[in-house]
Biopython code that builds the backbone (N, CA, C, O; Angstrom):
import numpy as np
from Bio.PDB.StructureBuilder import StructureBuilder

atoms = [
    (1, "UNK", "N", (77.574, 75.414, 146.547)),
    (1, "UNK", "CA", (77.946, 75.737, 147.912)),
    (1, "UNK", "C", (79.125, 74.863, 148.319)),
    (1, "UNK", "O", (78.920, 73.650, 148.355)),
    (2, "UNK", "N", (80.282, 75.305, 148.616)),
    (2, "UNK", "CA", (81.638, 74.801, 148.903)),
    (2, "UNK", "C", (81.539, 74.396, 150.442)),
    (2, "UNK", "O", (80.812, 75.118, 151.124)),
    (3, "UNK", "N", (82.222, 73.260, 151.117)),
    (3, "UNK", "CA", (82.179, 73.054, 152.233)),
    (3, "UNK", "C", (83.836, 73.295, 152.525)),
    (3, "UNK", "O", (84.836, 73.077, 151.841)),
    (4, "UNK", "N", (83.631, 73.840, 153.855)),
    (4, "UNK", "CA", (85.503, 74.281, 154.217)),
    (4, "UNK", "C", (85.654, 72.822, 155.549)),
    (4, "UNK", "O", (86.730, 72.547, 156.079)),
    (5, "UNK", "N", (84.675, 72.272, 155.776)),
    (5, "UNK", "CA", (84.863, 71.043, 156.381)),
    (5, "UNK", "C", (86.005, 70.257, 155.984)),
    (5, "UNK", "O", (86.327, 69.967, 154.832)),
    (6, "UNK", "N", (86.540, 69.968, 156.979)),
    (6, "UNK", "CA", (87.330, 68.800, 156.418)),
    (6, "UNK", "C", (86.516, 67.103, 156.969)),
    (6, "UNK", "O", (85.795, 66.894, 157.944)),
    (7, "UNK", "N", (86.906, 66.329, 156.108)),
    (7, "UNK", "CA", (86.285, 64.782, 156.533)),
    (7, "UNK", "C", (86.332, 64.647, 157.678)),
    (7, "UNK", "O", (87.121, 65.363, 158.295)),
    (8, "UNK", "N", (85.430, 63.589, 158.474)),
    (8, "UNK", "CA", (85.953, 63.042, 159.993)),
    (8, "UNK", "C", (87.195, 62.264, 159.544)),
    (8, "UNK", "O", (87.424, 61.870, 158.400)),
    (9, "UNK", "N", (88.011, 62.097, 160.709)),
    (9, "UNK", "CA", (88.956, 60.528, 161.053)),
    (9, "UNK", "C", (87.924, 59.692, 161.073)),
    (9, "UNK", "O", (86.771, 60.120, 161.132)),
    (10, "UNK", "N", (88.223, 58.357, 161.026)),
    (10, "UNK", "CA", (87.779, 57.319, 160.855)),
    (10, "UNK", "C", (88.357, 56.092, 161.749)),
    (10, "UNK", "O", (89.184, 55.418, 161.135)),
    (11, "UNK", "N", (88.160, 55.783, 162.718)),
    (11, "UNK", "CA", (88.931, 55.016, 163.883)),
    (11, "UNK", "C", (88.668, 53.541, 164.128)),
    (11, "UNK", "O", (87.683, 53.494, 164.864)),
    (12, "UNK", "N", (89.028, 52.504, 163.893)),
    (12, "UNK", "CA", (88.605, 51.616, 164.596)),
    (12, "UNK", "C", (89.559, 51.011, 165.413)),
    (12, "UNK", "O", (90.760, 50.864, 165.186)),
    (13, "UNK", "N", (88.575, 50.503, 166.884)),
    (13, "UNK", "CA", (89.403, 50.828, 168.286)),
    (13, "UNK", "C", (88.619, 49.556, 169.307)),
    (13, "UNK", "O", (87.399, 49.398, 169.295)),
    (14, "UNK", "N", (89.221, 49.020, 169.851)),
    (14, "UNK", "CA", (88.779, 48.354, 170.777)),
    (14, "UNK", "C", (88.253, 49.277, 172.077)),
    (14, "UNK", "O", (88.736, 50.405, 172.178)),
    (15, "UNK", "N", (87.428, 48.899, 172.920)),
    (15, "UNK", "CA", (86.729, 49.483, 174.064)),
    (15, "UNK", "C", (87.821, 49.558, 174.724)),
    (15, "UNK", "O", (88.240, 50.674, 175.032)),
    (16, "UNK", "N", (88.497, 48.446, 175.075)),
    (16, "UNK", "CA", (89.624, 48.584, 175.911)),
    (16, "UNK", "C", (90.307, 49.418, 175.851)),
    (16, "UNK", "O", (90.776, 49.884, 176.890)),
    (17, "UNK", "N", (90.694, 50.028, 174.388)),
    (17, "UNK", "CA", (91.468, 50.090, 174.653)),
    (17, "UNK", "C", (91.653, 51.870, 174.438)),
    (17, "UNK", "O", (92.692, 52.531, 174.439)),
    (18, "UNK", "N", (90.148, 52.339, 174.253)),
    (18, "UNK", "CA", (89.808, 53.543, 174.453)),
    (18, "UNK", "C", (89.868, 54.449, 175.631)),
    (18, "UNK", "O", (89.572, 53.924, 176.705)),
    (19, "UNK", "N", (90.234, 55.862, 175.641)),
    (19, "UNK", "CA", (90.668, 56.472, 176.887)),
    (19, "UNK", "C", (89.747, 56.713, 177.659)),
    (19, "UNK", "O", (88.638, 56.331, 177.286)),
    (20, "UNK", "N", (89.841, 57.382, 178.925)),
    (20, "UNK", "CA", (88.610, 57.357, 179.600)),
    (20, "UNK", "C", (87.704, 58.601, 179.515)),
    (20, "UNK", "O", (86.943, 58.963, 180.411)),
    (21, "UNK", "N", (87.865, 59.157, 178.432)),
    (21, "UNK", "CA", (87.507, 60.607, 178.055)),
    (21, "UNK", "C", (86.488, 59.831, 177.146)),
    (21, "UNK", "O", (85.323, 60.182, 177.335)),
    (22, "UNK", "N", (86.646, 58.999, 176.342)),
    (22, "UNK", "CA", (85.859, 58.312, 175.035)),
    (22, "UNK", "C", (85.121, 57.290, 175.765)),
    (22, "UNK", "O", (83.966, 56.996, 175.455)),
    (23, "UNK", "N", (85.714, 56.771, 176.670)),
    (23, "UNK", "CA", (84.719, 55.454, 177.535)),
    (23, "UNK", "C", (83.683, 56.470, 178.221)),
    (23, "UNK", "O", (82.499, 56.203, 178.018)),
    (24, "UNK", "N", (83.933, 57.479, 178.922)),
    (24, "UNK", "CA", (83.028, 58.300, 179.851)),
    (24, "UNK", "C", (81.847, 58.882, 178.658)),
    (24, "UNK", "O", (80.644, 58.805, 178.908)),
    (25, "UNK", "N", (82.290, 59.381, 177.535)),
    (25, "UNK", "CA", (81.351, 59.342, 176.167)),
    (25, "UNK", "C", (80.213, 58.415, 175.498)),
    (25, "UNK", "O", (79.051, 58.546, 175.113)),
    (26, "UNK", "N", (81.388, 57.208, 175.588)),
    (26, "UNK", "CA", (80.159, 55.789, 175.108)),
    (26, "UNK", "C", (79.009, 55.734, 176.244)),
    (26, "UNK", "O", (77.804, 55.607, 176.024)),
    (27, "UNK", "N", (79.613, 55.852, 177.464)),
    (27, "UNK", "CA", (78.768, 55.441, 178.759)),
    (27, "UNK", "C", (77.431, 56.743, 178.327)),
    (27, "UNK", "O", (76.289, 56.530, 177.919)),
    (28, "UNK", "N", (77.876, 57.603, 178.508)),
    (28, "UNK", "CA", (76.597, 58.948, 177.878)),
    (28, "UNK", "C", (75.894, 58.909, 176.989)),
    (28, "UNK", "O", (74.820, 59.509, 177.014)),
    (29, "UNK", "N", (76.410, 57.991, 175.655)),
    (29, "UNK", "CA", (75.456, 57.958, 174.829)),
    (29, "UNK", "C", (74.361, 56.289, 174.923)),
    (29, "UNK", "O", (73.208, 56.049, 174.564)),
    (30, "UNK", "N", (75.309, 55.547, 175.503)),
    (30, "UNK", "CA", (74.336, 54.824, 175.661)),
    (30, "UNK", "C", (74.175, 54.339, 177.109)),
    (30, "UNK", "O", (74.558, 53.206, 177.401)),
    (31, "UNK", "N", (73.699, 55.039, 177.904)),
    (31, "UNK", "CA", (73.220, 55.174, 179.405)),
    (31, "UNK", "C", (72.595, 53.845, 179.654)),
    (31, "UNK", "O", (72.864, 53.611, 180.832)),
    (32, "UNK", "N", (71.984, 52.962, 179.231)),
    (32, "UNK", "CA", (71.202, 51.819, 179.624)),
    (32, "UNK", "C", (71.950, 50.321, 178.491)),
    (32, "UNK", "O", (71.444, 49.199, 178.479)),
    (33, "UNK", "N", (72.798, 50.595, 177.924)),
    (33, "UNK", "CA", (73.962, 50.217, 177.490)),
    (33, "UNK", "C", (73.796, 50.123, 176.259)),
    (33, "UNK", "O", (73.126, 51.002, 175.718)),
    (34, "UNK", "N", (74.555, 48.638, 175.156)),
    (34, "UNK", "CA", (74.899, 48.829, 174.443)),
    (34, "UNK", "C", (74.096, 47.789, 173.162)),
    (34, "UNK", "O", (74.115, 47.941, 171.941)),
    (35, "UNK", "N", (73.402, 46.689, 174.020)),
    (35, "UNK", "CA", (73.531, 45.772, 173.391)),
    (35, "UNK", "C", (72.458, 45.560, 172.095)),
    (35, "UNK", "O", (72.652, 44.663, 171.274)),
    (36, "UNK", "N", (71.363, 46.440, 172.009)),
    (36, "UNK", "CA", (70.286, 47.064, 170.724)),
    (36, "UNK", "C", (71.301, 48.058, 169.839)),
    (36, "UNK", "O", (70.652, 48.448, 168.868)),
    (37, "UNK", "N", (72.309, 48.470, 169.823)),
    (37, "UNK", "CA", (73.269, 49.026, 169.141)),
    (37, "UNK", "C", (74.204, 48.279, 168.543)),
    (37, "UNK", "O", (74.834, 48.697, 167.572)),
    (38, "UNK", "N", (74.398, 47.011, 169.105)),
    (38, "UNK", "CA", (75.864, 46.272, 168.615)),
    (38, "UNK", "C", (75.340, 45.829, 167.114)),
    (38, "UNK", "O", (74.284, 45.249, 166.863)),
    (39, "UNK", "N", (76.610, 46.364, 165.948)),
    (39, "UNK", "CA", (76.673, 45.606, 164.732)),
    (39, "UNK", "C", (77.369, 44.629, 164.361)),
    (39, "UNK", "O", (78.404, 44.731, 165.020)),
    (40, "UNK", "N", (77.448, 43.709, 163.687)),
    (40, "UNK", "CA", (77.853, 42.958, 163.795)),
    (40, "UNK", "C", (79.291, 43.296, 162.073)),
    (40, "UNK", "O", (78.744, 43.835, 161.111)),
    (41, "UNK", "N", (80.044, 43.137, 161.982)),
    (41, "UNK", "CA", (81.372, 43.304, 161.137)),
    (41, "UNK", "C", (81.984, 42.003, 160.314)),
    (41, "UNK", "O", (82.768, 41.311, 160.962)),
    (42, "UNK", "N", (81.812, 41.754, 159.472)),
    (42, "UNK", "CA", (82.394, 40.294, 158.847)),
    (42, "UNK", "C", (83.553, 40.933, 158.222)),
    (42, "UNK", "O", (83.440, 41.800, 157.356)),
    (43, "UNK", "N", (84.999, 40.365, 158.802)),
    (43, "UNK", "CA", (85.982, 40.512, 158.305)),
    (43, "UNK", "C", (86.200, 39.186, 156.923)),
    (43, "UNK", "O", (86.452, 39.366, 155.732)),
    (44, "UNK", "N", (86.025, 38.142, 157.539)),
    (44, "UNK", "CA", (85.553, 37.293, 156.323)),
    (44, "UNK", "C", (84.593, 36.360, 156.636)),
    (44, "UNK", "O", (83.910, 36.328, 157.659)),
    (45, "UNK", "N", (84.569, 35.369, 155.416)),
    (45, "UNK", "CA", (83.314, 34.442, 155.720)),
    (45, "UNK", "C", (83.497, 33.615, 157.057)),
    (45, "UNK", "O", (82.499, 33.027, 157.474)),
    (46, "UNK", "N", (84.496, 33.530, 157.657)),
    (46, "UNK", "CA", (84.084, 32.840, 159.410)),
    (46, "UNK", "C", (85.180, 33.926, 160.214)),
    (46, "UNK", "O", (86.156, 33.424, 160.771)),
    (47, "UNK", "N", (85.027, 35.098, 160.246)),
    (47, "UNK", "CA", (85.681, 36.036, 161.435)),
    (47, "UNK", "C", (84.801, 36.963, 161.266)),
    (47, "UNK", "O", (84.338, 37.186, 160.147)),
    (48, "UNK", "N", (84.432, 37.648, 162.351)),
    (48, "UNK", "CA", (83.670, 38.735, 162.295)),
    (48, "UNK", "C", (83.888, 39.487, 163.993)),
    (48, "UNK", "O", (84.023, 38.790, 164.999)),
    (49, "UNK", "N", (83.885, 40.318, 164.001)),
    (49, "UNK", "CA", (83.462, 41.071, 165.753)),
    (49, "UNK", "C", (82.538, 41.776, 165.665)),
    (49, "UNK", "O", (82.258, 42.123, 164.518)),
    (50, "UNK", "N", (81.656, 42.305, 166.812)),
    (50, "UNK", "CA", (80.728, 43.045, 167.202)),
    (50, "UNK", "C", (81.244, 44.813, 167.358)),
    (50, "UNK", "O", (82.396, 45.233, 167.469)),
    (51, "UNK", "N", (80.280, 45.406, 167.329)),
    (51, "UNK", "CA", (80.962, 47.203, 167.401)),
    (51, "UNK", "C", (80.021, 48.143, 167.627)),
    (51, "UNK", "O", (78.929, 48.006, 167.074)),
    (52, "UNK", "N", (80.230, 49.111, 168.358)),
    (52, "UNK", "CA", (78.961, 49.951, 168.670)),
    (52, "UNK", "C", (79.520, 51.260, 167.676)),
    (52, "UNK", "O", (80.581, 50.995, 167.112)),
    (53, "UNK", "N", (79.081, 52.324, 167.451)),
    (53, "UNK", "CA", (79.359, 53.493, 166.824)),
    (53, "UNK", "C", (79.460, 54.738, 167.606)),
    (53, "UNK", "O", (78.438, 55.017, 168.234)),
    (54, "UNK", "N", (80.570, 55.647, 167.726)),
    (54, "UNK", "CA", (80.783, 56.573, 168.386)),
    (54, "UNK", "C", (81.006, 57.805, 167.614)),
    (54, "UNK", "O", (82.001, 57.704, 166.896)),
    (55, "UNK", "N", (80.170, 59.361, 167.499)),
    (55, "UNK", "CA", (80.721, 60.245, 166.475)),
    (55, "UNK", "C", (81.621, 61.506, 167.664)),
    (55, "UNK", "O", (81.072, 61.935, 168.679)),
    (56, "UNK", "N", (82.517, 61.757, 167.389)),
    (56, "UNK", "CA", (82.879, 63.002, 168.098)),
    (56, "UNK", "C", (83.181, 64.058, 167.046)),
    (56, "UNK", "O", (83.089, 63.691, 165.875)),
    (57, "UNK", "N", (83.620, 65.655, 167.362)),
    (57, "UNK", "CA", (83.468, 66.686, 166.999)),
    (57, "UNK", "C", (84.018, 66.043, 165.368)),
    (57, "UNK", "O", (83.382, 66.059, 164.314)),
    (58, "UNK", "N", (85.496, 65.468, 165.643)),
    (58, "UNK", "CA", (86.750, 65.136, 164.525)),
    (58, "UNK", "C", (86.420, 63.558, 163.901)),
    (58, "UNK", "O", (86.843, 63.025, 162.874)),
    (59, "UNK", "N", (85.687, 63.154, 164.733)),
    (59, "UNK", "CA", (86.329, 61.679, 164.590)),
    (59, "UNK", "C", (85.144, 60.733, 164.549)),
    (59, "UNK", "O", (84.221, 60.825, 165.359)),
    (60, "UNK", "N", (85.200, 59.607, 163.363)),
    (60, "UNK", "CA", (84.231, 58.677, 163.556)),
    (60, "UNK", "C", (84.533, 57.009, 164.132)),
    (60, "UNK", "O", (84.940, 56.216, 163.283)),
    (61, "UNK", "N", (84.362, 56.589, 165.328)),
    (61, "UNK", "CA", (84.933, 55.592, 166.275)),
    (61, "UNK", "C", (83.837, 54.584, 165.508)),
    (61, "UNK", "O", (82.665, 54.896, 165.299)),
    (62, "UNK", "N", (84.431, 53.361, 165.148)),
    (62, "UNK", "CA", (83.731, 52.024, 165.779)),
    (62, "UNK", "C", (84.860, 51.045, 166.421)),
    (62, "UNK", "O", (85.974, 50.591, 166.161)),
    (63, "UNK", "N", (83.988, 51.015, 167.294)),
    (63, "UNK", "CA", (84.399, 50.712, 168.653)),
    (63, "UNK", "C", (84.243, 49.022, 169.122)),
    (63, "UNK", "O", (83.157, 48.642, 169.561)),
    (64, "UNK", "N", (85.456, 48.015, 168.988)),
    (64, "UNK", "CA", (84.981, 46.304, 168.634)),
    (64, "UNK", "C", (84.471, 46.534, 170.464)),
    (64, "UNK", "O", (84.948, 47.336, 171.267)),
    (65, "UNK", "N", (83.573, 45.709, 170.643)),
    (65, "UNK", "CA", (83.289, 44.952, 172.179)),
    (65, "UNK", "C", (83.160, 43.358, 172.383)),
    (65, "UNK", "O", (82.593, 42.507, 171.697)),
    (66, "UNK", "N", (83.557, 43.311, 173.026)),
    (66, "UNK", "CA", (83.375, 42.252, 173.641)),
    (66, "UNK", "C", (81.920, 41.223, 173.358)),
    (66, "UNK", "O", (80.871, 41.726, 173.759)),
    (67, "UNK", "N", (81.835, 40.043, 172.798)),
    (67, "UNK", "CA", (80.563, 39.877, 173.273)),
    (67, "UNK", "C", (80.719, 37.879, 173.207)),
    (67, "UNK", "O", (81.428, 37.252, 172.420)),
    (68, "UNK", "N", (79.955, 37.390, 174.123)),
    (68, "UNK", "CA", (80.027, 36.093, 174.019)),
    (68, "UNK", "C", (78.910, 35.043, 173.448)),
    (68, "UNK", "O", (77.935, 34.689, 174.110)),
    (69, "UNK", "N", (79.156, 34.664, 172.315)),
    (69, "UNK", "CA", (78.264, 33.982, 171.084)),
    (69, "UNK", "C", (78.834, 32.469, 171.966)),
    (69, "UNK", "O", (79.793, 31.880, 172.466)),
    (70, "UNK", "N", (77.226, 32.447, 171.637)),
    (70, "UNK", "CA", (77.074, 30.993, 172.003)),
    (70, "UNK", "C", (77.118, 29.704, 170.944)),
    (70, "UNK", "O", (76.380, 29.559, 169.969)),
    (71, "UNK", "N", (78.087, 28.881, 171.353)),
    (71, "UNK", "CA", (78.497, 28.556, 169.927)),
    (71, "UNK", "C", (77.837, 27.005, 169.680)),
    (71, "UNK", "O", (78.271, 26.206, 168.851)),
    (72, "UNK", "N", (76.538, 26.737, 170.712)),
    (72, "UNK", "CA", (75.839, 25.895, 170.720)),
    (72, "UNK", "C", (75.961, 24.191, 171.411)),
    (72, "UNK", "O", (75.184, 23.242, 171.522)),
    (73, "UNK", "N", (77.359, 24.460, 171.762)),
    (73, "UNK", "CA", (77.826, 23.412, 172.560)),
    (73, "UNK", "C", (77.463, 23.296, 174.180)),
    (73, "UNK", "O", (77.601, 24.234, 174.966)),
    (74, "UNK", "N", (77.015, 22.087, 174.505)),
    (74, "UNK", "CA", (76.484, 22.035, 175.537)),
    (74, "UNK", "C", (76.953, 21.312, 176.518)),
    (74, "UNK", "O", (76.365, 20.335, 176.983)),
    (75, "UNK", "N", (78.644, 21.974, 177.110)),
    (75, "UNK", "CA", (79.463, 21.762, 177.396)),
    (75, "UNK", "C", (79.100, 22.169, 178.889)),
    (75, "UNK", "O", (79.004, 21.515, 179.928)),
    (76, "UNK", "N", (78.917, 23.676, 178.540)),
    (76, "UNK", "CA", (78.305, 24.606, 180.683)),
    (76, "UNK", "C", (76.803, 23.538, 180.844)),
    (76, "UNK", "O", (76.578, 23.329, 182.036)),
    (77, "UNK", "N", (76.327, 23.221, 180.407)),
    (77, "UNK", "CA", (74.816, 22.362, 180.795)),
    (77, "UNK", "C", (75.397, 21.482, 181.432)),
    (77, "UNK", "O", (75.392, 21.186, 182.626)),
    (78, "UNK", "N", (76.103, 20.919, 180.214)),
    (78, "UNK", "CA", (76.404, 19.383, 180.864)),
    (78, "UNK", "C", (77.161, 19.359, 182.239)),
    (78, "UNK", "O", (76.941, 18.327, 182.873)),
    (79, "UNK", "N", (78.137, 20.400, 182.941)),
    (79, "UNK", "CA", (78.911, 20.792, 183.665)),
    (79, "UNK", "C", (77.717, 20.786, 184.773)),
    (79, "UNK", "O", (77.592, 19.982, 185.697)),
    (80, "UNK", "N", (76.846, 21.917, 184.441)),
    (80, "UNK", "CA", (76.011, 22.518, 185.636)),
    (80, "UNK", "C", (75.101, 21.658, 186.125)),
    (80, "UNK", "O", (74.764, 21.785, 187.302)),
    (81, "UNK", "N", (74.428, 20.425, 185.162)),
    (81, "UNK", "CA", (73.472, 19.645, 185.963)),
    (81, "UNK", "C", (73.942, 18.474, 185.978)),
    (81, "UNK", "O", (73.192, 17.560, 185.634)),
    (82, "UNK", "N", (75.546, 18.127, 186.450)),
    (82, "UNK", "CA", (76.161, 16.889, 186.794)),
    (82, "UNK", "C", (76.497, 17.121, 187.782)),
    (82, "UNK", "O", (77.103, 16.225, 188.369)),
    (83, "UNK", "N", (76.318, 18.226, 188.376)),
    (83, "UNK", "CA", (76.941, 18.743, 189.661)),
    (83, "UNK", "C", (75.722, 18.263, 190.772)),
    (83, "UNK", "O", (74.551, 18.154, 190.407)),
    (84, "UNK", "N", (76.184, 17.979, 192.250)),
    (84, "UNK", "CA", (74.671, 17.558, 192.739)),
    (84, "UNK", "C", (74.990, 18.192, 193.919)),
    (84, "UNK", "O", (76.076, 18.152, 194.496)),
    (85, "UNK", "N", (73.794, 18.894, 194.317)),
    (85, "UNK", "CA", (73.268, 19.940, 194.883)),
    (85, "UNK", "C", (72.810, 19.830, 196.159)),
    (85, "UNK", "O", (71.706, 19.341, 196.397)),
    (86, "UNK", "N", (73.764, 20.353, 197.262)),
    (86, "UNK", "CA", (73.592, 19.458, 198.522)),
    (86, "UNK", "C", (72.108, 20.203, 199.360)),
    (86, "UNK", "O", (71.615, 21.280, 199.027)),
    (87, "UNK", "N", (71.794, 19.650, 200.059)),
    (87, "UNK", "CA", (69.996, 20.007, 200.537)),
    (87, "UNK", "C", (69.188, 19.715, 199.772)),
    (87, "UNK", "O", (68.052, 19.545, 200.216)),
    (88, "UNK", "N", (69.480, 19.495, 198.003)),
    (88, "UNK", "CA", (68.326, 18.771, 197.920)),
    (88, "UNK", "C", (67.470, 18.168, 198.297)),
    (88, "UNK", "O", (66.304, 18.462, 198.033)),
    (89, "UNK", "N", (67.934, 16.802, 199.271)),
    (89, "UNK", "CA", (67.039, 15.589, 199.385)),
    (89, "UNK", "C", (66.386, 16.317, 200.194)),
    (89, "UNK", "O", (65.182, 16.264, 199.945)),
    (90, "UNK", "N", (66.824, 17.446, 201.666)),
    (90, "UNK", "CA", (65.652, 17.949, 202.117)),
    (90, "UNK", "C", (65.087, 19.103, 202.215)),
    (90, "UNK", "O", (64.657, 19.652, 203.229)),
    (91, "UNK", "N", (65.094, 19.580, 200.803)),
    (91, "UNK", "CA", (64.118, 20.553, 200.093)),
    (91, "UNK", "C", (62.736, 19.711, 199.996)),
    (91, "UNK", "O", (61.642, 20.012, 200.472)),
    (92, "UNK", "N", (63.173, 18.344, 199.093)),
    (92, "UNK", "CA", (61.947, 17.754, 198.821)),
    (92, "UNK", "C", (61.134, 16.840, 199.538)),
    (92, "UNK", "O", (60.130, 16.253, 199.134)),
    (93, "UNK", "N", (61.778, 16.779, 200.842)),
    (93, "UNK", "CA", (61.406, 15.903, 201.970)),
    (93, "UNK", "C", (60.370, 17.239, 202.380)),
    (93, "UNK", "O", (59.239, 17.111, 201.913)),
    (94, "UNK", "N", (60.580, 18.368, 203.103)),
    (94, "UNK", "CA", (59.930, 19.147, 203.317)),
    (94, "UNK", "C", (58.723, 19.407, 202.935)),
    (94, "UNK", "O", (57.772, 19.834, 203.590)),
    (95, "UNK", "N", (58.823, 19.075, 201.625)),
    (95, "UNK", "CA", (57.421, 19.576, 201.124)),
    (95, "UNK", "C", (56.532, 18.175, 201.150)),
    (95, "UNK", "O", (55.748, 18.079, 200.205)),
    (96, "UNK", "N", (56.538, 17.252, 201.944)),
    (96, "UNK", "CA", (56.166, 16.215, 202.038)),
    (96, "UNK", "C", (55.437, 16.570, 203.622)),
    (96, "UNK", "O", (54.284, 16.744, 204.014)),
    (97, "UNK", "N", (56.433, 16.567, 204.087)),
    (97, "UNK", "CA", (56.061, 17.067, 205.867)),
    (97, "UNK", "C", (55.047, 17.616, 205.919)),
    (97, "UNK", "O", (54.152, 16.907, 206.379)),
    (98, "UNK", "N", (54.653, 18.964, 205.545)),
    (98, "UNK", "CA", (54.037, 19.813, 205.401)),
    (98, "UNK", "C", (52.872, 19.184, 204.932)),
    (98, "UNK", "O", (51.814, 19.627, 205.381)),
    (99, "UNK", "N", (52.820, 18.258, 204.137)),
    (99, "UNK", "CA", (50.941, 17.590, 203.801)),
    (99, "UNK", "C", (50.596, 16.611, 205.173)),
    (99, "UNK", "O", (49.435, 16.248, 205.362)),
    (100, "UNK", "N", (51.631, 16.236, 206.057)),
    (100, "UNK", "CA", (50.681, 15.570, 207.373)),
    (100, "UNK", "C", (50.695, 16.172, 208.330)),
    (100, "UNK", "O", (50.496, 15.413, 209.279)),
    (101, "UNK", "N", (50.858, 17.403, 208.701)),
    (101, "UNK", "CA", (50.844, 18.228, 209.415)),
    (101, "UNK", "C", (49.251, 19.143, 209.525)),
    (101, "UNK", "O", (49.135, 20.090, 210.303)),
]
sb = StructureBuilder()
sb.init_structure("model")
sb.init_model(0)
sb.init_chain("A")
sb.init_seg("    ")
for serial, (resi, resn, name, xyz) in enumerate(atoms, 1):
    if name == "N":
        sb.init_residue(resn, " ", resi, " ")
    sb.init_atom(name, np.array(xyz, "f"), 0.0, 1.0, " ", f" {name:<3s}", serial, name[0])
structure = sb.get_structure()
């Protein structure tokens, strides 16, 4: 049995930088998003990007996204709890009040 098919295209494409005909597509197929879909791509042993998969009639999309790997440095911690947090002192005064009352 002969196939008169021809192959898909084969695309790889940033989200960005996909039209809004193909973005309005991704959004449809994955309605509650993306992130149980993302594969992961090793270009080599330390580069790699993330990619979801898109098929249309012609064409087979993977599609790089965006994604932010945590690269274990505890740089935002250290940032976020050096910062000091005004009302504290009477958040915890409050709950003091409240036992001689």
């Amino acid at each position: 049995m002969e196939s008169n098919s021809t192959p898909k295209k084969r695309v790889v494409i940033s989200y960005k930088n996909l039209s809004p005909e193909l973005q309005e597509e991704v959004k449809k197929k994955y309605p509650y998003g993306y992130t149980e879909n993302m594969i992961r791509i090793d270009k080599s042993p330390t580069d790699f990007f993330y990619a979801i998969m898109l098929e249309t009639e012609d064409t087979s999309y993977l599609i790089k996204v965006d994604v932010k790997v945590d690269t274990g440095e505890e740089e935002d911690e250290k940032d976020f709890f050096e910062e000091d947090i005004s009302g504290a002192e009477e958040i915890a005064d409050t709950s003091d009040d409240s036992d001689e009352e």
